[in-house]
C-alpha positions as CSV (number, residue, x, y, z in Angstrom):
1,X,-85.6,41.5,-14.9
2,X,-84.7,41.5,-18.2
3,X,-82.5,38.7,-19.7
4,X,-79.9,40.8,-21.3
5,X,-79.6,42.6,-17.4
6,X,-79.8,39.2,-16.2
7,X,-76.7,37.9,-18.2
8,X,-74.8,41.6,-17.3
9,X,-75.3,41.6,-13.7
10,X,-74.2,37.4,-13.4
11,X,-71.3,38.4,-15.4
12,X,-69.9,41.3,-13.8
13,X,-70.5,39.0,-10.1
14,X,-68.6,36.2,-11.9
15,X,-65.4,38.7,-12.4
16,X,-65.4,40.2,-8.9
17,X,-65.7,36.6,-7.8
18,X,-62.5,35.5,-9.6
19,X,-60.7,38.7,-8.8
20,X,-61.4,37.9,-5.2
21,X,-60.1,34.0,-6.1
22,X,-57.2,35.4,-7.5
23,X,-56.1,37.8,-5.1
24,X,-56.5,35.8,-2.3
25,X,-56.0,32.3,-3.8
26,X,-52.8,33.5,-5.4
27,X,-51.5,32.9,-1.4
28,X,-52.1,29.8,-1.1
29,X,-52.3,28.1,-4.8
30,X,-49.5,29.5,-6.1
31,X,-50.9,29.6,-9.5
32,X,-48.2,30.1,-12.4
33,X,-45.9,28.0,-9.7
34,X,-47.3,24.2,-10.1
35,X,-45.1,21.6,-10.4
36,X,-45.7,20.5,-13.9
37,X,-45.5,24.1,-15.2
38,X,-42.3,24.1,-17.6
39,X,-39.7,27.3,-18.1
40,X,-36.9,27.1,-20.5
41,X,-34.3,29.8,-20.5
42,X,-31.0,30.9,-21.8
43,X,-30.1,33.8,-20.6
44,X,-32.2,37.2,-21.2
45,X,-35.0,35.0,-22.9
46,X,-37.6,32.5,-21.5
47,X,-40.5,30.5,-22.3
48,X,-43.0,29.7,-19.6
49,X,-45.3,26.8,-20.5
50,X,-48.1,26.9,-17.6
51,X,-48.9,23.0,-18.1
52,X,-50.5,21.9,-14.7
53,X,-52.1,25.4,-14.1
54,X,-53.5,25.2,-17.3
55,X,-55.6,21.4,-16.4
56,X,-55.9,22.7,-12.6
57,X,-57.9,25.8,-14.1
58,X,-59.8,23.8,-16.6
59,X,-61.4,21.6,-14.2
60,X,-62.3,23.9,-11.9
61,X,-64.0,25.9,-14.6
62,X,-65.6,23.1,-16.0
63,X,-67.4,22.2,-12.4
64,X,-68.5,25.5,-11.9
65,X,-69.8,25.8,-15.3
66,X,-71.5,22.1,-15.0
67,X,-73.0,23.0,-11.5
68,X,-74.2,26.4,-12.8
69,X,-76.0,24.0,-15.8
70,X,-77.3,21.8,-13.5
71,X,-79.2,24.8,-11.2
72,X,-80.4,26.3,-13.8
73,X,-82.4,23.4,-14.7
């Protein structure tokens, strides 16, 4: 198979895969929800910092991004 076809087919499985993650995860993880996320508000306006889903989802990413590097090998 070519690369380019290669890199195309891996990528489109890696979005149905994290669709799937977040439409059934979303059940049980309650992403957006953590306890170290922070919301300020006054009235009609908000701000939503997404602290501890933001360090939750940047380690998981980086262990499935060092486990695809160390396969590959």
């Amino acid at each position: 198979m070519h690369p380019v076809a290669r890199l195309l087919v891996s990528l489109g499985l890696l979005l149905v895969l994290a669709g799937l993650a977040w439409h059934f995860g979303s059940r049980y993880l309650h992403l957006g929800h953590l306890p170290g996320d922070l919301v300020f508000g006054r009235g009609r306006f908000r701000v939503y910092l997404p602290l501890a889903t933001s360090v939750l989802l940047s380690v998981i990413l980086s262990v499935v991004l060092y486990l695809i590097g160390h396969f590959r090998r």
